[in-house]
N, C-alpha and C positions, 0 to 999 in steps of 0.2 A: 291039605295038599292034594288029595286026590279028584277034588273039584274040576267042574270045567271050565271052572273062568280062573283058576292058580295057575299062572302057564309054569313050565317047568325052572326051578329053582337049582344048582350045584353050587357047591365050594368047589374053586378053581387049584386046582396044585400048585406051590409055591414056584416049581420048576415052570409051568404054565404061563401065570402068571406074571413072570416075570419077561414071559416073551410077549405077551398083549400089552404088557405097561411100554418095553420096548418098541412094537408094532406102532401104538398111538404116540409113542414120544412124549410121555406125559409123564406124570411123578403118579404114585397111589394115590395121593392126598386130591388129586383132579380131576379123578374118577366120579360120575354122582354116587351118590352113599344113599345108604338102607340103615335105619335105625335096628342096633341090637332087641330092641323089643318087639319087631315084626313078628306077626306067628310063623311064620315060614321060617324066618331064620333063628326062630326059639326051635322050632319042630329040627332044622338042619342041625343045631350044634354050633354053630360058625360062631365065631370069637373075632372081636376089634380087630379090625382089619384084615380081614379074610375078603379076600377079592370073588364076587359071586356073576357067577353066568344065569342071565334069564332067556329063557328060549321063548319065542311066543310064535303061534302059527296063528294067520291071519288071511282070510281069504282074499286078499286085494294083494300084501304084499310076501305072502306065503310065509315062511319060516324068518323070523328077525331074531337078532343076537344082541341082550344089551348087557350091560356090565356096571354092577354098581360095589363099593366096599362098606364095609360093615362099620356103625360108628357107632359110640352113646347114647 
């Protein structure tokens, strides 16, 4: 996790969460998904269905935010 190429990984708060699945107008289930066995989200804790924020900084399009949930 402390790598430089891991961009930053979070568990989303339920309260959260449920204002970005509102924002996109979308259900959880339409969100892309992250397999429970990623090492990142072994090393997080995060559990089926836990909605995760990836931050990534990029030198052309600076700071990007993407959002995937946690699945099987």
């Amino acid at each position: 996790m402390n790598h430089f190429l891991v961009p930053i990984h979070e568990i989303v708060s339920e309260e959260e969460a449920a204002e970005i699945i509102k924002k996109f107008g979308n259900k959880k289930e339409k969100f892309p998904q992250i397999i429970l066995s990623d090492p990142v989200i072994e090393e997080l804790e995060a559990k089926k269905g836990d909605l995760i924020r990836i931050t990534r900084e990029t030198p052309t399009a600076g700071k990007s935010v993407y959002y995937r949930v946690v699945v099987r």
